[in-house]
NUVOZA-479750 format. One record per residue: x, y, z of N, C-alpha, C in turn. Coordinates in steps of 0.02 Angstrom, whole numbers, padded with zeros to 5 digits, always signed. Layout:
NUVOZA-479750
XYZXYZXYZ...
***
This chain:
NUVOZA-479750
+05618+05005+06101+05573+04970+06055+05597+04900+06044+05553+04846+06057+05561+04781+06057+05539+04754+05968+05582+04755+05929+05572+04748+05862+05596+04675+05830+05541+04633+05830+05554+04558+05812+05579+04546+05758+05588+04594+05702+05617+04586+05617+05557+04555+05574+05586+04546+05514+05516+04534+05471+05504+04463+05475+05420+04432+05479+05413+04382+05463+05455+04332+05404+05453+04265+05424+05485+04232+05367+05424+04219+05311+05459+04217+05263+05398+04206+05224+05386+04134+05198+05326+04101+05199+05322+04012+05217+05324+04007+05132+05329+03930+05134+05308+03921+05058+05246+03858+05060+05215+03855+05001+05155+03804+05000+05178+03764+05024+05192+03716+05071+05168+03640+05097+05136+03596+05080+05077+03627+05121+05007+03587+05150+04945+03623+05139+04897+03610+05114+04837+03635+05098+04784+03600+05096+04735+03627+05077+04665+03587+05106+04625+03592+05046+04591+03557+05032+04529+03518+04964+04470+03568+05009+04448+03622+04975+04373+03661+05017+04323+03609+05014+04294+03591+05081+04235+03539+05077+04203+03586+05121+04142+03576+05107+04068+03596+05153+04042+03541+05180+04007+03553+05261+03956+03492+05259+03953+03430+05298+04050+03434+05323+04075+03388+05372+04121+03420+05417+04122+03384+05456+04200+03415+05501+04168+03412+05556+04118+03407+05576+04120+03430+05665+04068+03473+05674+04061+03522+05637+03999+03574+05623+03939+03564+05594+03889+03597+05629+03819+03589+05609+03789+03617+05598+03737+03634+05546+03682+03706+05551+03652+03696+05593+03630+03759+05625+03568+03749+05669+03495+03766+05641+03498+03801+05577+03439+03839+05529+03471+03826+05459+03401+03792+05431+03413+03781+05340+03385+03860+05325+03449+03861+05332+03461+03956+05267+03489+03960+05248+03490+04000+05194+03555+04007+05132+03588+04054+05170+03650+04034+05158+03712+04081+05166+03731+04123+05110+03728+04182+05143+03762+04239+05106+03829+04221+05051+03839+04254+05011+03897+04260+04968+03959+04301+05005+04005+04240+05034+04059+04288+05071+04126+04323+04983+04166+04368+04990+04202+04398+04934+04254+04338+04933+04266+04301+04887+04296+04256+04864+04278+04204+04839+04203+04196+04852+04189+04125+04836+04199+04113+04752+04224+04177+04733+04254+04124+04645+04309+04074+04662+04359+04079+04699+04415+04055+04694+04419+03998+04742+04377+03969+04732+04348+03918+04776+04392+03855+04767+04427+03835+04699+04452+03784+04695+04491+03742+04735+04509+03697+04745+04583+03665+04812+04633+03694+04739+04677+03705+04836+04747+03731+04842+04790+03655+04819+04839+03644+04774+04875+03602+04779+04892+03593+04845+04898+03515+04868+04946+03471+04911+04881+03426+04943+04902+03403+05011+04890+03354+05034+04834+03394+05086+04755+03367+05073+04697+03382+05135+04727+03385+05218+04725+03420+05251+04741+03407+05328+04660+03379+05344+04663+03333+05419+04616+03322+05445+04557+03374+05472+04522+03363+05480+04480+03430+05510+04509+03444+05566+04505+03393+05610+04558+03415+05690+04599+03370+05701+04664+03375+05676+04725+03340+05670+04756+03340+05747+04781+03271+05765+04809+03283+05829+04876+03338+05851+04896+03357+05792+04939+03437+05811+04907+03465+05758+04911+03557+05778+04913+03608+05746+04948+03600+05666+04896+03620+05617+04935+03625+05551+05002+03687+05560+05066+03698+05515+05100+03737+05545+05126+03785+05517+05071+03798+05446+05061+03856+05398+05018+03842+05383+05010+03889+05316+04961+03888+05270+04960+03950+05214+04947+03941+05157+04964+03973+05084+04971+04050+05076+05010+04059+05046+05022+04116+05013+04968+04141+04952+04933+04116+04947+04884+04131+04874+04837+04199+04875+04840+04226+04937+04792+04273+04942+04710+04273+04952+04720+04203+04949+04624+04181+04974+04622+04216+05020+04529+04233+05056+04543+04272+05115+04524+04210+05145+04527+04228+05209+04542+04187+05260+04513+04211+05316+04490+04160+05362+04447+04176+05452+04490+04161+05483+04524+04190+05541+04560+04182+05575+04517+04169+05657+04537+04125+05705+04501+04126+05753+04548+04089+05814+04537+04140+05866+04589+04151+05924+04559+04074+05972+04605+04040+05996+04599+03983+06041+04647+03985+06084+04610+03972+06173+04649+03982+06229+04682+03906+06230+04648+03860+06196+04691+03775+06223+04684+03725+06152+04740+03753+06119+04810+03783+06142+04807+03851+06135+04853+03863+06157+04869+03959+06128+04886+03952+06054+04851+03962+06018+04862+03997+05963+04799+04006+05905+04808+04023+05852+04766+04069+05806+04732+04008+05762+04693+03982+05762+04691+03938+05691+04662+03968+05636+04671+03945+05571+04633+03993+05513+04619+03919+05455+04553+03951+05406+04498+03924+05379+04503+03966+05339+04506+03929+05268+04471+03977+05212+04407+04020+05224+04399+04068+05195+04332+04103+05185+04300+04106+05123+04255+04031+05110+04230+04034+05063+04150+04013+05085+04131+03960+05146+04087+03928+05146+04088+03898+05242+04038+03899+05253+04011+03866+05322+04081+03786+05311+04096+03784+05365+04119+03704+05393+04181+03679+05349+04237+03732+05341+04304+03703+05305+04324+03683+05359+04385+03656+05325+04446+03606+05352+04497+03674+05375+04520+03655+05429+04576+03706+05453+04636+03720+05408+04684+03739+05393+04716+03749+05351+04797+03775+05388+04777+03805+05443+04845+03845+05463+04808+03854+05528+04894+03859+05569+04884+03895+05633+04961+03932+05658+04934+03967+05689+05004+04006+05723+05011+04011+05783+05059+03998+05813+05076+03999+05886+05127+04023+05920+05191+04051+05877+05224+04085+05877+05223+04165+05940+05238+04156+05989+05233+04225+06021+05135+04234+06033+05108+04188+06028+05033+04180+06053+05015+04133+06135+05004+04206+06194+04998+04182+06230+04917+04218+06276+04861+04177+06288+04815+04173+06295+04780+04230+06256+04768+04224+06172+04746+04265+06126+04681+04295+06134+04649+04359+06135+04604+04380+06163+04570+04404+06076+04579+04462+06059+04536+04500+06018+04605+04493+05963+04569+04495+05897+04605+04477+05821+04577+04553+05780+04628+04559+05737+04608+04614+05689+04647+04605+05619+04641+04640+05579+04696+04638+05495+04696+04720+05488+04749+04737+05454+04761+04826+05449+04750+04799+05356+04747+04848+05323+04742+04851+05259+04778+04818+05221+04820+04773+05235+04894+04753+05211+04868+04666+05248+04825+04639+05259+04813+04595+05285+04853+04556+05345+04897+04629+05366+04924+04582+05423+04885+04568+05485+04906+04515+05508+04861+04514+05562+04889+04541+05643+04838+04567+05696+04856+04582+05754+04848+04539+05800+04865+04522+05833+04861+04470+05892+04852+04513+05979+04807+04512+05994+04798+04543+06046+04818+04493+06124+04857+04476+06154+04877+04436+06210+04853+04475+06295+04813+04418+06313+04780+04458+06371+04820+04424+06442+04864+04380+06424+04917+04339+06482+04911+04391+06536+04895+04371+06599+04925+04415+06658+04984+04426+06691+05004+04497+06653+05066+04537+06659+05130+04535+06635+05100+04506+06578+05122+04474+06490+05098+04507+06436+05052+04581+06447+05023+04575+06394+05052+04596+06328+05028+04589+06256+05065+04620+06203+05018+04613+06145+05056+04656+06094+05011+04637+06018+05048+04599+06001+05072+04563+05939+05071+04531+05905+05061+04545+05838+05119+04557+05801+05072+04568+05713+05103+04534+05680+05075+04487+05629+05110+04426+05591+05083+04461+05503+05126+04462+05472+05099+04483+05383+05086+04411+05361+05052+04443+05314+04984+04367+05288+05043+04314+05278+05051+04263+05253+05079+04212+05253+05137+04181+05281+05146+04214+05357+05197+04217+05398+05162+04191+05487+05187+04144+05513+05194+04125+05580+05233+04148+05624+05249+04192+05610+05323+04239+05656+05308+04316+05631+05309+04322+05726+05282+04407+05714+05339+04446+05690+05318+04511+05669+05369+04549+05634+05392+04619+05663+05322+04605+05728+05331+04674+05766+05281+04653+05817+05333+04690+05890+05275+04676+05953+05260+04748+05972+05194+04758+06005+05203+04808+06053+05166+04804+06104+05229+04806+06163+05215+04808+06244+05267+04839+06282+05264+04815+06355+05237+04788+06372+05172+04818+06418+05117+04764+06404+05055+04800+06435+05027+04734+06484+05006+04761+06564+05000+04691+06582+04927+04660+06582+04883+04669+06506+04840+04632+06488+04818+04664+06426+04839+04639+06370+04799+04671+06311+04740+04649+06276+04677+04673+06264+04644+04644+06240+04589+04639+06153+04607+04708+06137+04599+04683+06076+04635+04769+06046+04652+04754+05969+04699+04818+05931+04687+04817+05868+04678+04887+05856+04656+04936+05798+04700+04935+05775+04744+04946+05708+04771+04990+05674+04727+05028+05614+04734+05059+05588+04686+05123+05574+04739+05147+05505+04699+05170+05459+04724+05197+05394+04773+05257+05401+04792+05283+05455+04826+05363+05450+04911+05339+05501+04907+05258+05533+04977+05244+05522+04978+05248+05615+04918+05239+05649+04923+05233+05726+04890+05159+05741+04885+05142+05810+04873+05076+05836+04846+05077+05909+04781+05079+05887+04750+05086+05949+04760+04996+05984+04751+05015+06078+04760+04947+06095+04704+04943+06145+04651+04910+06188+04624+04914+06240+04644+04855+06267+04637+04868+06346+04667+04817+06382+04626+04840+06456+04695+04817+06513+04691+04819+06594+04737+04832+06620+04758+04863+06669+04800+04877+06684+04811+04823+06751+04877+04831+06813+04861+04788+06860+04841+04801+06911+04812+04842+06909+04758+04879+06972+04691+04866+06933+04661+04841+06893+04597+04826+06879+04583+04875+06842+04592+04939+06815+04572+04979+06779+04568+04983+06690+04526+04997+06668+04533+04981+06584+04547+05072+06569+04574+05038+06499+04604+05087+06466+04631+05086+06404+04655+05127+06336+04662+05110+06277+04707+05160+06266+04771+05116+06244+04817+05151+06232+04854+05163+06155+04869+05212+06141+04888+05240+06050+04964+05235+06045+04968+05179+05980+05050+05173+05955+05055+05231+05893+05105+05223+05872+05112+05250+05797+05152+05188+05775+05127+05160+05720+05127+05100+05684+05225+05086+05673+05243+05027+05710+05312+05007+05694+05339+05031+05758+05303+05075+05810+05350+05104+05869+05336+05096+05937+05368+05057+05966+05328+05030+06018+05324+05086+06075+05299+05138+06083+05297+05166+06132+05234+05228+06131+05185+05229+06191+05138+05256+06201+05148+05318+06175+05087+05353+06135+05095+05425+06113+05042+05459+06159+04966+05405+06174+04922+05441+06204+04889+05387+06226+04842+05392+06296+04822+05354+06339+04752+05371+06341+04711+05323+06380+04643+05342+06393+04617+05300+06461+04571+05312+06511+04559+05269+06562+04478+05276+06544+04468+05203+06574+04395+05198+06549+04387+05127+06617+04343+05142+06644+04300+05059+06656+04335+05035+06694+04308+04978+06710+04359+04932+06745+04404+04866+06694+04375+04882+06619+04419+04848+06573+04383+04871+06502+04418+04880+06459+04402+04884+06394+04417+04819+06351+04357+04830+06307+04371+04777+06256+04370+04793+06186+04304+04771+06151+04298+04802+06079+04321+04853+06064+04379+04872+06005+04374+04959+05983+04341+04959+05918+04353+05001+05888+04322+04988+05837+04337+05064+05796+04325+05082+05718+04334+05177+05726+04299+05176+05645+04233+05233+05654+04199+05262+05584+04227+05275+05543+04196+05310+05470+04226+05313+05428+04266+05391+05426+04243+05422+05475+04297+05482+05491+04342+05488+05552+04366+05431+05561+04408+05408+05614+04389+05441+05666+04338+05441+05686+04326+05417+05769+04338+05344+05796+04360+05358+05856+04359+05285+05889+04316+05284+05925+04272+05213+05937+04247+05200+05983+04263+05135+06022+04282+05126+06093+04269+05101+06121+04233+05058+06167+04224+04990+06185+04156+04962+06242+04204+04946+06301+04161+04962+06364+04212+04960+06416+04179+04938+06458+04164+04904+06504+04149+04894+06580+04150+04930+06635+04111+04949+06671+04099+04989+06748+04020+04989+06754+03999+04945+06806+03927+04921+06834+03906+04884+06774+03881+04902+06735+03881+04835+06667+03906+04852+06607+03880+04895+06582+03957+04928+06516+03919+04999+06482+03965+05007+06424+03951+05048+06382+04000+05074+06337+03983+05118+06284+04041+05140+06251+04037+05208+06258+04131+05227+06208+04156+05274+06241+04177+05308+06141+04163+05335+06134+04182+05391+06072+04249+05427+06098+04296+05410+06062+04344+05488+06030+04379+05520+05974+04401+05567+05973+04423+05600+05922+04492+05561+05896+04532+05605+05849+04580+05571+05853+04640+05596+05900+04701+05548+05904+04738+05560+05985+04720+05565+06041+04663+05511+06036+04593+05485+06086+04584+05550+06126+04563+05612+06104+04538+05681+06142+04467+05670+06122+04430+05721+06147+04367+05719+06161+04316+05679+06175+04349+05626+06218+04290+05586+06253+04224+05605+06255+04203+05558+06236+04143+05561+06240+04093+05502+06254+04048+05499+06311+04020+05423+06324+03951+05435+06292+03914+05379+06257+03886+05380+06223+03812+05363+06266+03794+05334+06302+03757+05327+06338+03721+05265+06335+03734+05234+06303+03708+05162+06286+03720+05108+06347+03691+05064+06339+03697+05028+06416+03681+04970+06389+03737+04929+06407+03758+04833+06364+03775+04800+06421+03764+04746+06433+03792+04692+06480+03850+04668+06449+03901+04667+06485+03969+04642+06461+03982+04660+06395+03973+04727+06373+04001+04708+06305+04093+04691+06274+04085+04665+06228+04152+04638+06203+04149+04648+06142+04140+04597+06083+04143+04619+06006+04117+04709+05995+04159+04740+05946+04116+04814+05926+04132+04815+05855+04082+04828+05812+04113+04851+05749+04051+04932+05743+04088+04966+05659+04047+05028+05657+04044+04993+05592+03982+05018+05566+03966+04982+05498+03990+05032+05453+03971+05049+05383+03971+05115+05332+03921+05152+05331+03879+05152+05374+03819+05184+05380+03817+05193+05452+03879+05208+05496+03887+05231+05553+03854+05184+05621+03816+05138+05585+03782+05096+05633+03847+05069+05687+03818+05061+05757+03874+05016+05803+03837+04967+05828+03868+04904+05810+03867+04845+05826+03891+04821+05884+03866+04782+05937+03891+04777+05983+03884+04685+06027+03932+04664+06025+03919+04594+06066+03906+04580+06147+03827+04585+06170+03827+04586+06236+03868+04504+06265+03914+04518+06291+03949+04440+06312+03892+04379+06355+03859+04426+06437+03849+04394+06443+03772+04375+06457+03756+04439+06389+03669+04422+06383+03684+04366+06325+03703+04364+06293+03726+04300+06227+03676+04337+06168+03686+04402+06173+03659+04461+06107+03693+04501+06076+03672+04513+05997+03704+04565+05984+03661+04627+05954+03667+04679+05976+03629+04738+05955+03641+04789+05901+03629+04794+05861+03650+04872+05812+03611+04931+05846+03642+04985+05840+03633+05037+05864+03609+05097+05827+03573+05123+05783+03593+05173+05724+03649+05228+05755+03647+05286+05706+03690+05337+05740+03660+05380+05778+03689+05388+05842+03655+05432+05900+03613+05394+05915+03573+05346+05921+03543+05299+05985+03553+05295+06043+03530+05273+06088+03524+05249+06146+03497+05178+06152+03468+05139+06117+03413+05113+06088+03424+05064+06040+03447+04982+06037+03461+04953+05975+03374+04970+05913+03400+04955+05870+03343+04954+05812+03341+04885+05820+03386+04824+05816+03382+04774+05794+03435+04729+05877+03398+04667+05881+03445+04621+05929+03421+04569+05920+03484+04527+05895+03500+04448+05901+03508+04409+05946+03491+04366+05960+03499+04320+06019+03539+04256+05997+03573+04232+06014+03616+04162+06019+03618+04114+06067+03569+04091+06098+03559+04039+06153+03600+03998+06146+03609+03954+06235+03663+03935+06236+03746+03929+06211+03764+04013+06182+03810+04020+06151+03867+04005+06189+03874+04008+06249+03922+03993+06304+03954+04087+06306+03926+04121+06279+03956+04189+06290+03963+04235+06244+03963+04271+06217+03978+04278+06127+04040+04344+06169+04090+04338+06100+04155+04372+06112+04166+04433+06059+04186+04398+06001+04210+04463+05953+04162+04461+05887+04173+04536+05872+04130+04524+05816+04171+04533+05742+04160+04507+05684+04209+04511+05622+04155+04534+05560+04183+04546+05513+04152+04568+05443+04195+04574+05382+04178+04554+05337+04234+04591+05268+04193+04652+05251+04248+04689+05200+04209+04763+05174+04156+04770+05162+04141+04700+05102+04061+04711+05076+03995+04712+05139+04007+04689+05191+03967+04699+05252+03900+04657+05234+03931+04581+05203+03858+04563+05167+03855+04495+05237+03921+04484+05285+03910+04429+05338+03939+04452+05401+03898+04441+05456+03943+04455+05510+03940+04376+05558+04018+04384+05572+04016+04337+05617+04039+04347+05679+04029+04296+05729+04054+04313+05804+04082+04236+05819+04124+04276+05857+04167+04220+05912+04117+04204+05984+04133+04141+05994+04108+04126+06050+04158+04073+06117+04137+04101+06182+04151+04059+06246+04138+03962+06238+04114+03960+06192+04061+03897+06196+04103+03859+06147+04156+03863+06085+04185+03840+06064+04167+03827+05987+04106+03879+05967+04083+03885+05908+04089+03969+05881+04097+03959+05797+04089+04001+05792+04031+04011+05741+03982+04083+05749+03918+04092+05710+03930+04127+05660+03890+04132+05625+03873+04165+05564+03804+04206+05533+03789+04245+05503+03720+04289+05503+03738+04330+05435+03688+04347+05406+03691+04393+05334+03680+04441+05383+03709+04498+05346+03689+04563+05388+03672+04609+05315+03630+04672+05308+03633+04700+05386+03573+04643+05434+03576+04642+05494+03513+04601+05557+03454+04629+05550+03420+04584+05539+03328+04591+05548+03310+04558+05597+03234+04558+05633+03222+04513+05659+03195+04453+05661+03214+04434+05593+03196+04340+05570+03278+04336+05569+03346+04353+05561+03393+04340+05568+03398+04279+05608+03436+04226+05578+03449+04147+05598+03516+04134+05600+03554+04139+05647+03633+04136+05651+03631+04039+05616+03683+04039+05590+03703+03955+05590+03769+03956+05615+03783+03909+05617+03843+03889+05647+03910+03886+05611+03943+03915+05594+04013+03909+05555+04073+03863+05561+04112+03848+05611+04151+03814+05631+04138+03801+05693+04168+03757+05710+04153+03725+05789+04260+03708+05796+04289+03727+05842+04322+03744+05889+04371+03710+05929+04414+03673+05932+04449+03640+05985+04437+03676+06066+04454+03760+06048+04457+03767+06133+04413+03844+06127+04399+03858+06170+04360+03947+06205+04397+03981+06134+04347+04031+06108+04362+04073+06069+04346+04164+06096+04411+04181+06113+04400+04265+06111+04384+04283+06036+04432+04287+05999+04450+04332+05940+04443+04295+05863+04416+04346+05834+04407+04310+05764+04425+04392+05701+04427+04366+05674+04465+04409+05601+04439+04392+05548+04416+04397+05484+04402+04386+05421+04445+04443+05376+04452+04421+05319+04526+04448+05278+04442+04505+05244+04478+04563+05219+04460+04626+05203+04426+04618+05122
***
């Protein structure tokens, strides 16, 4: 077991004045935005504004417990993060620490974050606790990881590739780096995702995709029958719905439970690709990562007058995105 020790823990610095409205980002639709969970604590953080896109990476960011969007960038490698209060903040923090070509992002209950690394024949997680730039625990090695679960009962699901082209999702037990249980799927897995009675589900690739249901200690496979072009982002809502990001139709579909069949699909033109999908508990916004260097935004649950706007806009390609719980 490859055990990095505990994050350091940063202290305030540098912080950012919350502005809406500038930076680089644009709506694309006059609609009101949803109420994301925090917007009481909206006030600025003591210290000094960073630029919106400063010629280096900011190289923290606060301990206060605001929640926070986290969003994965291939150039440079690393994570940048944005308050979560409002469309078009100022960056605030980034991490780069042990971040090498960041794919899919997650938070376990404890707001740490996962870092999913898809490097070829490099791959690894990554887990940094909230106000820390230095991971505190890796687990690999896998030679492409692409996005990771951890789950309330103390396991860590991972999907990835192997180096023969094959996908597959493999089970930690939280703090231990070594496989308990395996799964082969596709020619690559991406999204996992798991209901409120811990099933997992998986989206995987083979001829164009689909997902994959299992129990827990990934037994009882089960393929669901659904049929997605590239899918990548997956979430399960509280009402069992599965959400799904077609990559490279530039859609996203909800599914009810037991479908075949979205009820509802979004479209995102010219998105350059859409990647991951994110949410906080209240399930009142969903957002997605995108290829194209933006990231969207949408009240959920999706109808079909649903009007994505635009959230942040990006220095480089976005796999992975996170929103704090």
């Amino acid at each position: 077991m490859k055990n990095l020790g505990l994050g350091r823990a940063l202290t305030i610095g540098v912080a950012v004045a919350l502005l809406a409205g500038c930076g680089g980002s644009q709506q694309i639709a006059q609609t009101a935005f949803p109420q994301t969970q925090g917007d009481g604590a909206s006030s600025p953080l003591p210290g000094t504004a960073i630029p919106y896109r400063a010629s280096t990476d900011p190289p923290r960011y606060p301990q206060s417990g605001e929640p926070l969007l986290y969003v994965a960038e291939d150039s440079p490698n690393a994570i940048a993060i944005f308050p979560l209060t409002k469309p078009n903040h100022r960056q605030i923090g980034s991490i780069s620490d042990g971040v090498d070509d960041p794919w899919g992002l997650s938070l376990d209950s404890n707001q740490s974050l996962y870092v999913a690394n898809a490097a070829y024949g490099n791959g690894s997680v990554n887990v940094y606790p909230y106000g820390s730039t230095t991971p505190s625990m890796r687990y690999s090695p896998m030679y492409r990881a692409f996005y990771a679960l951890a789950d309330s009962t103390g396991h860590v699901f991972v999907s990835g590739e192997n180096d023969h082209g094959q996908g597959h999702v493999l089970e930690f037990k939280v703090g231990r780096n070594r496989v308990i249980a395996q799964q082969q799927l596709g020619s690559e897995t991406d999204g996992i995702a798991e209901d409120g009675q811990g099933n997992l589900y998986v989206a995987y690739r083979q001829t164009s995709g689909s997902i994959a249901e299992f129990g827990p200690g990934l037994k009882n496979k089960r393929h669901l029958g659904i049929r997605v072009d590239q899918p990548q982002g997956l979430l399960v809502d509280h009402a069992g719905n599965i959400i799904v990001a077609e990559s490279a139709a530039d859609r996203i579909d909800v599914f009810p439970p037991g479908a075949q069949t979205p009820s509802v699909t979004v479209t995102i033109s010219g998105s350059g690709n859409l990647a991951q999908l994110a949410m906080q508990n209240s399930e009142t916004t969903l957002w997605v990562s995108t290829l194209g260097k933006h990231v969207y935004a949408m009240p959920y649950p999706l109808t079909a007058s649903t009007v994505p706007i635009e959230y942040e806009r990006i220095k480089g390609a976005q796999n992975g995105i996170a929103a704090s719980p």
